[in-house]
N, C-alpha and C positions, 0 to 999 in steps of 0.2 A: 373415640372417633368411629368404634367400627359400629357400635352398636348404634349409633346415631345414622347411619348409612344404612343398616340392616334394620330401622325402625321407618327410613322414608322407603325402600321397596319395598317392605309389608303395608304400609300404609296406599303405597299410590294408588290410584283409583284407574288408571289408564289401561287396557288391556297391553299386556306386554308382546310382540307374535316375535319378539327376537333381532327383531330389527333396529339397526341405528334410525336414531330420532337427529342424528348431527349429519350437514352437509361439509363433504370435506373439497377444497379445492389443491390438489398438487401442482406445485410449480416448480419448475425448472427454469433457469436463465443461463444465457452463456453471455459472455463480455467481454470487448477491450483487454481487461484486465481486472483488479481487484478494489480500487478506489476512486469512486464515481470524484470526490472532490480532487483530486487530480488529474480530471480527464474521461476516465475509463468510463461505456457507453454500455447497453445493452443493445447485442448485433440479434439475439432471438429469446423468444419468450416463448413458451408452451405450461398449457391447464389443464389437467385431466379433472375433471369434476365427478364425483363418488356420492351418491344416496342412498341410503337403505341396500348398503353393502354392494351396490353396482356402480359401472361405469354410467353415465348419463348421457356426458357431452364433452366435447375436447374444442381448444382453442390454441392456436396455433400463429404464431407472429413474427416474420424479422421485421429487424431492426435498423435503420441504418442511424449507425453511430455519430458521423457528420465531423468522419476524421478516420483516418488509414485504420485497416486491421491489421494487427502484428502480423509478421511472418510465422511465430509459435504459434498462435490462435487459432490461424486458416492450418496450420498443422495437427492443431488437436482438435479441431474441433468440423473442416472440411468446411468449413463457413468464411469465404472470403468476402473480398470487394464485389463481385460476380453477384455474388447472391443476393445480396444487401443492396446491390445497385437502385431499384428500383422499392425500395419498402422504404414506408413512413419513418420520422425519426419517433421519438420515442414522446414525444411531446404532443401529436396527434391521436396519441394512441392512450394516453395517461388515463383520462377520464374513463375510457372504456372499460380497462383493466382493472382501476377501482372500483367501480359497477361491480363487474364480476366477480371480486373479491368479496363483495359486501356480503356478511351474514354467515359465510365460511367460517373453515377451522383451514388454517392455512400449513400445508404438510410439505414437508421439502426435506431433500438428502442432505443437511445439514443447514440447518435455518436461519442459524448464525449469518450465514454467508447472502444467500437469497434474500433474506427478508428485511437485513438492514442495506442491503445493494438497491433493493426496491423501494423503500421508505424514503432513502434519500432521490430518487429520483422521481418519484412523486414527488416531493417537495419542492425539487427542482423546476417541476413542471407546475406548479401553480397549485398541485392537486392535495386534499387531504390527506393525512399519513391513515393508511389501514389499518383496525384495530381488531383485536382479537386474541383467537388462542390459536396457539401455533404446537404443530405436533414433528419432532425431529425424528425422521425415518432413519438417522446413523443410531441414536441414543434408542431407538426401538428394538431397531432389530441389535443391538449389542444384548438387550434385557430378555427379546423371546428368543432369538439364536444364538445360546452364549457359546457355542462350540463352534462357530463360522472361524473359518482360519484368518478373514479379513471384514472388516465392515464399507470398503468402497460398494458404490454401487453394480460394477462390474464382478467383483468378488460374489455380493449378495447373489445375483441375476445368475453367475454360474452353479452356486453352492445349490441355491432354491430351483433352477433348473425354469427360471423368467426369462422372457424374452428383451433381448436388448438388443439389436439390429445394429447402433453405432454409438459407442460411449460418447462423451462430450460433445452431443447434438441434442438438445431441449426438447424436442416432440419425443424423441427414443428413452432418453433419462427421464422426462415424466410419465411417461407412458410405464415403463419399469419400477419407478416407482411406486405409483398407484396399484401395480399387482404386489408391489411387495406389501404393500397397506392392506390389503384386501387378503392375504393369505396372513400376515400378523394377526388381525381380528379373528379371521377365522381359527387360526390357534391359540388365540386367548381363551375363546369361548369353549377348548377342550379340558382348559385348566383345569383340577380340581378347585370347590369353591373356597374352601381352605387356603390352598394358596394365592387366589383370588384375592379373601379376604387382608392376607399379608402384603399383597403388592398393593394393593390400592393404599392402603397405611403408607409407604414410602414410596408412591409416587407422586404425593403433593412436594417433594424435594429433587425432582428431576428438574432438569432446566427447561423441557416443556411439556405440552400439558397433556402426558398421555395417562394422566389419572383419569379423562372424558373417557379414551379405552376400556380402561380395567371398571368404571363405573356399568359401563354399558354392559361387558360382559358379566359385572353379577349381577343386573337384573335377568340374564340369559340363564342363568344358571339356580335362580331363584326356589326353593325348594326342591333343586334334584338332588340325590344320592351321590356319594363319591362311588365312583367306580370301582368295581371290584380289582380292578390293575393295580390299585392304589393301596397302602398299607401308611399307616399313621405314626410319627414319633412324636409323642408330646405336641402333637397338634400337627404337625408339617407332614404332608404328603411325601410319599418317594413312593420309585416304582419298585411293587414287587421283586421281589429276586425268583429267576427259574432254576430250579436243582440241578445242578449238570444231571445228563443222562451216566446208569450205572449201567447199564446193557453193553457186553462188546461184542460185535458180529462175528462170524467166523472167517478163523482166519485165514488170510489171502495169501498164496503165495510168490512170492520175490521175483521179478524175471528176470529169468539167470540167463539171456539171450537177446541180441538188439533190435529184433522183430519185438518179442512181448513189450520189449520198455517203447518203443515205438511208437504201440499201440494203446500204451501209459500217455504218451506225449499227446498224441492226436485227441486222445478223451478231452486233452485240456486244449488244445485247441487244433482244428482239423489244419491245419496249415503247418502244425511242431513236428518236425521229428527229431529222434535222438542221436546228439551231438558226439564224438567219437568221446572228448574229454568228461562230457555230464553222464555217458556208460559208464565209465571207468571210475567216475567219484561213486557213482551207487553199487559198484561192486566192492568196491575199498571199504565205501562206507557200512554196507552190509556185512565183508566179513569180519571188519571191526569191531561190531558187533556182535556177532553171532561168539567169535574166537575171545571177546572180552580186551582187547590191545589199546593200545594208542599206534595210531596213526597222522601223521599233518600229509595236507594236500594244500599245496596252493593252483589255484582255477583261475583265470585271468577272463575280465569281463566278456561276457557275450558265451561263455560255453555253457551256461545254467547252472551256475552255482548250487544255489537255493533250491530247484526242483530237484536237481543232484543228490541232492542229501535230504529230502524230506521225505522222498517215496521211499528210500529204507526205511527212512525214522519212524513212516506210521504201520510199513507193514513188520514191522519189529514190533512195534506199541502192542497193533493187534493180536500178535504171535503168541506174547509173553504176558500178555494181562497187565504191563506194566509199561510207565508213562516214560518216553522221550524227553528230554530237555534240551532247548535250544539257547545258547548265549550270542548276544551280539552286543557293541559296544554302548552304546547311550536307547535311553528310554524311545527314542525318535525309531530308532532302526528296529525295536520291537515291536513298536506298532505299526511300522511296513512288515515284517514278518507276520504280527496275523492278519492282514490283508491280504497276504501269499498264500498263507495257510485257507483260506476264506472261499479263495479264489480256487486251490486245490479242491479241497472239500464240495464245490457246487461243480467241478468239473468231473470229477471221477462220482458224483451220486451217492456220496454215502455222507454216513457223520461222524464227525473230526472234532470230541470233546477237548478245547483249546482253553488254558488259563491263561493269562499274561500277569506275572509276578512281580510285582514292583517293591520299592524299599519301602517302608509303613506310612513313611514321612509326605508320601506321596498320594494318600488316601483322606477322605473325609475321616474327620471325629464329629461325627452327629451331635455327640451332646455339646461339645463345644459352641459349636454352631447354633445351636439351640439357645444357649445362656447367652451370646453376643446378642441375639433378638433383642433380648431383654434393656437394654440401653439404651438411653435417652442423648446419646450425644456424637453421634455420627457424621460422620462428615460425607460431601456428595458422592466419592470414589467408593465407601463403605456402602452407602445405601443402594446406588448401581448395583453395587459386586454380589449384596444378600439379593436381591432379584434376580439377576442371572442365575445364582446359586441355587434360589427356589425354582425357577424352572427347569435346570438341570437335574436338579434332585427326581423328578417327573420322569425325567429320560435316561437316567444313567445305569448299564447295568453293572459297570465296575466304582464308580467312587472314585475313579483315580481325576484329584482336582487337575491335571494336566490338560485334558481335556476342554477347561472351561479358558476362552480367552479373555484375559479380562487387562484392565487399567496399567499403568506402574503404581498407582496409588493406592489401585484394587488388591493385587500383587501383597502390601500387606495385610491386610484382612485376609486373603487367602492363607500368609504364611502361619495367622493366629490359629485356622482350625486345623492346620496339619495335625495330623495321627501322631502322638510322641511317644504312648505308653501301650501295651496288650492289655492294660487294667480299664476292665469299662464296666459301670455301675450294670446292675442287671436287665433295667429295661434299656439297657442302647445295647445289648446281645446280638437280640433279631435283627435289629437294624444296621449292625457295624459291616462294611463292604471289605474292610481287612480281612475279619474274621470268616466270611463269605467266602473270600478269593481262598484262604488257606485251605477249606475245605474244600473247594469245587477241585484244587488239587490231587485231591484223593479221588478222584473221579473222571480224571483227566489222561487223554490217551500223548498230548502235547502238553511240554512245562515252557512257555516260553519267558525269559527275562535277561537280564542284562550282567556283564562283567561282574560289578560292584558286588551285585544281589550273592551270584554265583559264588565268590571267594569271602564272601561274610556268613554263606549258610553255617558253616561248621562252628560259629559264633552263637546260633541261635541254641534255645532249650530242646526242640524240639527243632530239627534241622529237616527242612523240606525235598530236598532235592536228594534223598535215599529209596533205595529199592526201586532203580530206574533199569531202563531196558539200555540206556547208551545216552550220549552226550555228547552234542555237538556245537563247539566252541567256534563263531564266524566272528570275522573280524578280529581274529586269535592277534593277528601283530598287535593290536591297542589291548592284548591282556595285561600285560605289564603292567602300561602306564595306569590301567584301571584298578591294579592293586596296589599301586603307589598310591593314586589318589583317594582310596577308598580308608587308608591309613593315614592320609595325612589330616594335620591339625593345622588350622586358621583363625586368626585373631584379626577381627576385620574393625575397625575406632568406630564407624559409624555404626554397626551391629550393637556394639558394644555401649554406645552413646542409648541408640534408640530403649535399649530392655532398660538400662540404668534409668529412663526418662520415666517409666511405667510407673512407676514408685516414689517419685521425689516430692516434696516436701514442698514445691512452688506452686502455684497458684494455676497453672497451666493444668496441672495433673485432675482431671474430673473423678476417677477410680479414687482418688483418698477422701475427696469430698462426699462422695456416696459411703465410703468406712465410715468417716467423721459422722453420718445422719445416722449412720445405723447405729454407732454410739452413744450420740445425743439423746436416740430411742428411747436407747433401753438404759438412758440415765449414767451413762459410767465417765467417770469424769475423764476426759484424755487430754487435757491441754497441755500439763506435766510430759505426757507419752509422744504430743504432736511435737513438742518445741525441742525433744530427747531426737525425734524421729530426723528434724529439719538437721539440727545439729550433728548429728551423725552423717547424715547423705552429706552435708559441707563438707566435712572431715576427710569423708572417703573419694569424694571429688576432688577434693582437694589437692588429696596422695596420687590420685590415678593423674590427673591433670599435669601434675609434676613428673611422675614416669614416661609422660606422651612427650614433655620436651625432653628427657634425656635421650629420649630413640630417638626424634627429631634432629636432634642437635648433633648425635654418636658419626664417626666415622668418615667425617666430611671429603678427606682426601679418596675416598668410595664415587663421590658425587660424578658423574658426566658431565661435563660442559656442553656436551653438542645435543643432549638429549636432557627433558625435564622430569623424567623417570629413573629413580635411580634403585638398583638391588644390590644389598648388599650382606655378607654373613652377619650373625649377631653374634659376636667373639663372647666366650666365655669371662670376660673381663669386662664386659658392660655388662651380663646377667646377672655377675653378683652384685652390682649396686643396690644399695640397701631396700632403695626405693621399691623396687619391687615386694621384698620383705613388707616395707609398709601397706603398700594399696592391699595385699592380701589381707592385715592384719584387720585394716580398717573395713573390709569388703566384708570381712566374717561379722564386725561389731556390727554394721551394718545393716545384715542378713538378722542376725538376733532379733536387732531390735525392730523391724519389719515385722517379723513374724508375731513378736509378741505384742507388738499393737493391736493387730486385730484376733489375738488370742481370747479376750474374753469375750466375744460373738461366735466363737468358731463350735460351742456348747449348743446353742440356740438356735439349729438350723430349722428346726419343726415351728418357728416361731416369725421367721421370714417369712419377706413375702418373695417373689418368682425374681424381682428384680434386686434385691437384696441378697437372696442368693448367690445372685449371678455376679454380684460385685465381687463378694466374700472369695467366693470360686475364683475370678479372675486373680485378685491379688495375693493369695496362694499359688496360685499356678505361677504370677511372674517370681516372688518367693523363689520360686525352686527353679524357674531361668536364672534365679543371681548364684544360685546354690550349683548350678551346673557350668557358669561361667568361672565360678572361683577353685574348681576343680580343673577345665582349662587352663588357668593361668597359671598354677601349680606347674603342669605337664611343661606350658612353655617358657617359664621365667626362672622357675625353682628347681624344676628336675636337672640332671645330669643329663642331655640327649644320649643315647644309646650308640652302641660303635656303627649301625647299619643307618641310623638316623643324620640331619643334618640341617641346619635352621637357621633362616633368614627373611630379612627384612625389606618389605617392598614401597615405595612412596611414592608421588610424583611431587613435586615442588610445586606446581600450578595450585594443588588443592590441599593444603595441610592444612590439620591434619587427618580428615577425611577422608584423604587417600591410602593414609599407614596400614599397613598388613606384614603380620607375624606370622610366620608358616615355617612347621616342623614336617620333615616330610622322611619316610624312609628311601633309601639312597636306590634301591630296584625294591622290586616287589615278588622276588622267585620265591622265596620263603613262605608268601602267604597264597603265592600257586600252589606248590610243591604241597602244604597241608591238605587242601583242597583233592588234590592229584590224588596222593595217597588213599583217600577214604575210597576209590573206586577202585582199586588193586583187586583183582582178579574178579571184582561185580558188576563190572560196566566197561563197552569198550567207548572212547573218548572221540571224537572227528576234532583236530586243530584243523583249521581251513580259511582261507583268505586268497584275496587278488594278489597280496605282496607278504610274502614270506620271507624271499631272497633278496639278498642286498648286495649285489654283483659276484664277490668273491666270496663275500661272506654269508654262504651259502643257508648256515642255520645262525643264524646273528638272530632272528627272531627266538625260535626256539633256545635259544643258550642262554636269551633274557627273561625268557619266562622258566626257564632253568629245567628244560626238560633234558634228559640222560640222551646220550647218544644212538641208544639203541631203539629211540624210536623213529621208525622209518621217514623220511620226506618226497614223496609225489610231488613233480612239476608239470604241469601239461601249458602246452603252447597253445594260442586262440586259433579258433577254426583258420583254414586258409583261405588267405586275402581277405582277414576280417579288417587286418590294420590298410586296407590298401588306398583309402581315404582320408590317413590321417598322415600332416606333412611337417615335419619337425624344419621349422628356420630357425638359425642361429646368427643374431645382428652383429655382425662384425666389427662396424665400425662407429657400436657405444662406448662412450668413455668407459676406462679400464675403474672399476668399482672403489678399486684398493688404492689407484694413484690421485682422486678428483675429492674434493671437498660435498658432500653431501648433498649440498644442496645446486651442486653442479649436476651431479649423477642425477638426481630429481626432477631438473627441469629438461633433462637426457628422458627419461619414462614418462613423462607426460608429454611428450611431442613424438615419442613412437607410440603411444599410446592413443593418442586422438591421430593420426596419421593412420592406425591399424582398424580402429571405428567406422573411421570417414571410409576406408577399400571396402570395408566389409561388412557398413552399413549397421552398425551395433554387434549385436549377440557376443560384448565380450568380457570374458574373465581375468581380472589383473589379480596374480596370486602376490601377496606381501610376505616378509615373516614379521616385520613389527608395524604396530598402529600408527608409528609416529611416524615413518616413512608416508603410509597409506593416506594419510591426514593430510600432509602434505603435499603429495603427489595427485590427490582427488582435488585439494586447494590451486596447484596449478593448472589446472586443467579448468579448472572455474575461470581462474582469473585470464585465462588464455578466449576465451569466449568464440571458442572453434566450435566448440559441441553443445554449448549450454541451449543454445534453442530449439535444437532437432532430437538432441539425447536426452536420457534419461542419464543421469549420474547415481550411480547406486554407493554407498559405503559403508560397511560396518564402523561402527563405532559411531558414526558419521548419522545417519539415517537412521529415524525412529524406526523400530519394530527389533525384532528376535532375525535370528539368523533365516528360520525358516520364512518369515515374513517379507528380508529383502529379498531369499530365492523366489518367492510368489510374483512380488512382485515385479523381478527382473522377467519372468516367463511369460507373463504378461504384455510387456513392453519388445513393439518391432525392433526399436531403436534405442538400446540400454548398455553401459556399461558398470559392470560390477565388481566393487574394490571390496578385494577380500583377504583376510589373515589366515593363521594357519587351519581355525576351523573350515575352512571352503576347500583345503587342498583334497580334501576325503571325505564320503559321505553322500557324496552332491551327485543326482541324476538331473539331466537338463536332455532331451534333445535336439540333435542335429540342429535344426530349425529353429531352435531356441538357443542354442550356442554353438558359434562357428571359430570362435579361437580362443588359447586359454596362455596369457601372458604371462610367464613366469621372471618376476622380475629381478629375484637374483636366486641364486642357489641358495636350497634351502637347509643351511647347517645353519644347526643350535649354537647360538654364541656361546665363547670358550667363558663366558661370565654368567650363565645362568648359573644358578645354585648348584639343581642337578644333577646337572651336566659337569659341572667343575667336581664336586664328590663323588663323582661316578669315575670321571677321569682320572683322578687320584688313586682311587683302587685300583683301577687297571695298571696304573704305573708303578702301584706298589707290587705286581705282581710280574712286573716288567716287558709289561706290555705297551707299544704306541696306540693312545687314545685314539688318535685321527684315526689309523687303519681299523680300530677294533669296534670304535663305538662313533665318531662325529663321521665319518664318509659314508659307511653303511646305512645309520638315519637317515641322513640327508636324501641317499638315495630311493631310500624306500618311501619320505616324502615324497621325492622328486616321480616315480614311477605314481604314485598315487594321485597325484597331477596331472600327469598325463593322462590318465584315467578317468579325470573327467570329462573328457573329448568325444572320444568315439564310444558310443555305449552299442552298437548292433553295426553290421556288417556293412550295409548300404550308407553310413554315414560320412562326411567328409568336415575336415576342421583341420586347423594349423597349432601348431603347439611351437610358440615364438620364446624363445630365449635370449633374454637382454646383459644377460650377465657374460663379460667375454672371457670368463675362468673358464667354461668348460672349453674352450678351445685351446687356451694358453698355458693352460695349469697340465700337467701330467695325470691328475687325479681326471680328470674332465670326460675322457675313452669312457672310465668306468660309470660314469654318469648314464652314457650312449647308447655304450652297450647293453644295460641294464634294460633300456625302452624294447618292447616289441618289434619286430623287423619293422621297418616302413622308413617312408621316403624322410634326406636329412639332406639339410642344402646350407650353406654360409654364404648371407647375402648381406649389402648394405642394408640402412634405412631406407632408402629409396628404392633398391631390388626389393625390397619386403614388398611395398606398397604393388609392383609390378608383378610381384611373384601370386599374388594371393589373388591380384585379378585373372590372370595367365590363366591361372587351375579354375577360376568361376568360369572361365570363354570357354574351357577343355569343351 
């Protein structure tokens, strides 16, 4: 294909000067609704028309539909009866608009929608259906800006920094789009032609026809040089890597005075000065350093945490020749920390050599990548994801695939090139962005990465985080749980279904079909070997198929009735069923005979070709996925769990067995702190630091669970004053009592305080859950109530496509939104003021006495005779429940309600310490109906 492409631009006879030879028309339409055959009308039409890479001419048209506009419609879109009153119906206007069609490439923000919306109403209209090629500006820019956090048009238009005047209005959104078409072309045409010549290969498999693009830009590119930016792996462009700098300036010193850090603050922005508690974090944190100690500080939002502790950390770095390391809980909060860092660095004028360390798993394998090219049998999520891939490869200077947004479908093809081994053939060296990151390390004045990373260094051969100047651990409460998860083991069916599928013997599998050719090759007879091969994978399915019902079937009297998710222990009396014994025995025969199928090719590599290789490679590599699952299953079906260990079984009945998960988990995680801890004993001083340390009485409840000794100090400092002085704690009186009403009473209790607290307060609100199945529910009522469905946005996880970060996008976005959210939203989550004005908290947040956990954790503590509630489920709960509250007010000037539906904290004894725990600030116990008056009152203040 390509050389047939690369033989008609050597040939063509036409001067090239760079320019499209294709007219493109973009359209936008807005409508009724979404189904012309039931009604729905087009109310406006707008054309941007594009030639030889300009705008030309625009065309601009309402509608009148010849029948009401919704009340949602003229809401989203400012286009009512008013407008439309006086414009042609869509039938006088047919002909013209085909005209104008004619001879175009028809381009729209998702074309699906437009261009079969259009078709039929031309048709309807007497007029020919328009024909052509059609170019999808969502499926574009997903392929040239795979790193957009969104692909809406409003997303696009902020990211690319295009004008968009008013979303969901036709002349604005074609207008937007049309630059966003015009700035794609023009970053095609900076491609290398290399990767050019890759994407145009799999763009005739897009769903429309933006191979016309990639053709056009390599005649643009037609005998240039690749840039010298550029460096080559077996053919595919990436961008250069820069050396980190070895230079360190001279050193600065510390300001031991609240003038000097002042005038620290002002550098960063002339409006800062330095906060009583962000002095006293950077003296702590300085002599903790200097002196080599541990210290914990908890800082409570708005005192500058973060700038708090950075300006020690780098004028330490510079001090001592030796690098800082900063830990924070998930990969998310490390990439706002170098944003901080970024931001520090361009404020104070200097340079701030920054690494961001992540786990390997999270970086390209170039060569892997490389060999997936090589296949002929891709599906349309695969072939997107390698073009995004190739363009990011262009742009990236770390490798870490996080960065790239892609599909759910895409999602696996990314999970194939994950980084799994240090072992890389010698030409992927230069190229590997792991091997990169660990060296820019040694070069680096900041180590920034995450919990997990932190407490597995002393794991590695070569342990990264040694000979540091200090170390400071944020979001220290989530260490724990981060070295619990960091050890624990999962047995996921689907996981397990999908690697087993790689390999099978059916007719579906293309990877054995490509062995089978390569065999056939080179003459070796396998039909004996395939029909050993089919027969064994039966065997072994068969065994494992049979262990999925005995977990299935195990413990029935475990099961809920009120709920279709059930957890429960896996008693050492179901693991020794024998059945287990078997699927291992069968999994190994299995494994054998895999591998020595395509044992006699695996001599003959010098005798492949590129795509034969690349099969041989793949079915080796899943080989040793079966080789590493049958060593998991060992750990969780055959071993003994360990006395700190504890394992159980998670399902829902709606989806078996799909849903099954087997998870061993160690019971805390201070053990594999405490290792960690140790190695920095008199070489490093440590900063523990968080908004929530304290958990009312139980003053070091954090620190006791990451298992730090008594003797290391705890700093509390209080937010500036009347920082809380806009944030108003209600407490609903008179909701049903949680413990005495049937669940789905209490339910339809939160979704009527809950659209009642919307409708006062006009959206911006956060409904905090602890389980999905409530949140499911309770988003479901509020659908069927039909108070808010037309004016709101309903947001909900689990509920709503996208990542957790994708529904915060899109809630910030949206005037008028409500966002249902689980435990992940109680922490974490920046919103302002203006973007959230209340945060619902629908019942108090303790860990059920039946989570696994939580129940082995509570049993230690009573073997040591201790009460669970006071020592471990009230303090959680609480330090949830403050982190909650914390998503409210994030700066001084801000105002917002923190509503409580649960009537324990009033009624229950424990509930004061709930109270107490919040920040000083305003606390009132009103009805449902005071609620609604209460929250307007304070908008009149």
């Amino acid at each position: 294909m390509v050389s047939v492409i690369q033989f008609a631009l050597e040939t063509k006879e036409e001067v090239d000067d760079g320019m499209s030879t294709s007219k493109y028309a973009v359209v936008d339409l807005e409508t009724t609704g979404h189904s012309p055959s039931n009604g729905d009308r087009i109310i406006q039409i707008a054309i941007v028309f594009i030639e030889n890479n300009k705008i030309i001419d625009t065309y601009m048209r309402y509608v009148h539909p010849q029948r009401p506009i919704p009340p949602f419609i003229h809401q989203l879109t400012s286009i009512g009866d008013e407008e439309v009153k006086d414009a042609a119906p869509f039938e006088k206007i047919a002909e013209e608009v085909a005209d104008l069609l004619a001879g175009c490439i028809f381009v729209a923000h998702n074309t699906d929608f437009d261009v079969s919306f259009l078709q039929k109403e031309l048709v309807r209209c007497g007029v020919s259906k328009w024909h052509g090629k059609t170019i999808d500006t969502v499926e574009l820019a997903k392929i040239m800006y795979p790193t957009l956090p969104g692909y809406r048009l409003q997303d696009i238009a902020e990211s690319l920094n295009i004008s968009l005047k008013q979303a969901h209005r036709a002349d604005d959104d074609a207008e937007a789009t049309a630059l966003f078409l015009l700035k794609a072309i023009e970053k095609i045409k900076t491609l290398p032609k290399e990767t050019l010549n890759r994407m145009h290969e799999r763009s005739f498999a897009m769903k429309s026809d933006v191979s016309t693009l990639f053709y056009e830009a390599l005649k643009h590119v037609r005998g240039k040089e690749t840039s010298n930016d550029y460096a080559l792996f077996r053919g595919i462009p990436y961008l250069k890597s820069k050396p980190a700098t070895t230079s360190w300036p001279e050193p600065i010193e510390f300001p031991a005075d609240n003038m000097a850090k002042d005038r620290i603050m002002q550098k960063i922005h002339p409006s800062y000065h330095v906060r009583e508690g962000q002095a006293q974090l950077m003296d702590l944190t300085w002599q903790a350093f200097v002196e080599k100690k541990q210290i914990a500080v908890e800082i409570p939002t708005g005192a500058g945490k973060t700038i708090g502790y950075l300006v020690p950390a780098l004028i330490r770095a510079y001090e001592t020749k030796q690098p800082v390391v900063i830990s924070t809980y998930t990969n998310h909060l490390v990439d706002t920390l170098a944003e901080e860092v970024q931001k520090l660095e361009k404020a104070l004028e200097m340079t701030i050599p920054t690494t961001v360390v992540k786990g390997m798993a999270n970086y390209i394998s170039f060569g892997k990548f490389e060999e997936l090219l090589h296949f002929n049998d891709e599906v349309y999520d695969d072939s997107i994801t390698i073009m995004q891939l190739l363009v990011w490869l262009t742009e990236t200077t770390t490798g870490d695939l996080d960065e790239v947004n892609v599909s759910g479908g895409g999602q696996l093809f990314i999970d194939r090139i994950r980084k799994r081994s240090m072992r890389v053939k010698k030409d992927e060296r230069v190229a590997d962005f792991y091997t990169h990151t660990l060296k820019n390390c040694q070069q680096s004045m900041v180590l920034l990465t995450n919990h997990s990373m932190l407490v597995n260094d002393q794991q590695r051969y070569d342990p990264l985080f040694h000979s540091i100047s200090g170390l400071v651990i944020d979001e220290a409460h989530q260490m724990n749980q981060a070295a619990i998860r960091t050890h624990q083991q999962v047995f996921s069916y689907t996981k397990w279904k999908y690697v087993m599928s790689q390999l099978n013997g059916f007719s579906s599998c293309q990877l054995l079909f490509d062995i089978q050719d390569i065999l056939k090759r080179f003459r070796f007879n396998h039909k004996i070997s395939t029909e050993r091969l089919q027969q064994s994978f039966n065997e072994f399915m068969f065994a494992f198929d049979e262990s999925m019902l005995v977990l299935m079937n195990s413990n029935s009297n475990y099961d809920n009735k009120q709920s279709t998710r059930t957890v429960k222990p896996l008693s050492k009396r179901l693991r020794s069923n024998e059945i287990f014994d078997k699927v291992l025995r069968k999994m190994n025969e299995y494994i054998s005979v895999t591998e020595n199928y395509a044992m006699p090719i695996q001599n003959l590599s010098n005798e492949l070709t590129l795509h034969e290789q690349a099969a041989l490679n793949e079915w080796f590599y899943w080989v040793n996925e079966m080789k590493i699952k049958a060593g998991e299953w060992i750990e969780l079906f055959l071993e003994q769990p360990k006395s700190n260990n504890t394992i159980w079984m998670e399902k829902d009945s709606r989806s078996l067995p799909g849903s099954l998960q087997i998870k061993k988990s160690p019971v805390n995680g201070s053990e594999v702190i405490r290792d960690f801890v140790d190695t920095f004993e008199e070489e490093a001083g440590i900063v523990w630091t968080s908004g929530t340390l304290t958990a009312g009485l139980q003053d070091r409840f954090v620190l006791d669970q990451a298992g730090l000794p008594s003797s290391v100090p705890l700093y509390t400092f209080d937010a500036p004053a009347n920082f809380y002085e806009g944030a108003h704690t209600l407490i609903v009186e008179d909701m049903p009592d949680i413990q005495q009403v049937s669940n789905e009473e209490y339910i339809e209790a939160v979704a009527d305080a809950l659209i009642q607290t919307a409708v006062a307060i006009e959206g911006r609100v956060f409904a905090l859950f602890l389980s999905h199945d409530m949140l499911k529910k309770t988003h479901q009522a509020v659908i069927d109530s039909e108070s808010l469905q037309e004016e709101y946005m309903l947001i909900a996880q689990g509920v709503s496509s996208g990542s957790r970060h994708k529904l915060l996008k899109t809630f910030k976005q949206q005037k008028k939104a409500v966002l249902f959210g689980t435990t992940s939203f109680w922490e974490g989550v920046d919103v302002p003021s203006e973007q959230l004005s209340a945060v619902v908290v629908v019942r108090l947040p303790f860990t059920s006495p039946e989570e696994p956990l939580f129940k082995a954790r509570s049993k230690a503590l009573v073997a040591e005779h201790k009460n669970a509630f006071i020592h471990l489920g009230l303090p959680e709960a609480i330090l949830r429940f403050r982190q909650g509250f914390g998503r409210l007010i994030r700066s001084s000037d801000e105002q917002g309600f923190f509503i409580i539906l649960d009537r324990r904290i009033d009624t229950k004894s424990y509930g004061t310490s709930f109270l107490q725990a919040l920040p000083t600030s305003s606390v009132k116990k009103v009805s449902l109906e005071g609620l609604v008056n209460e929250i307007e009152n304070c908008y009149n203040d």
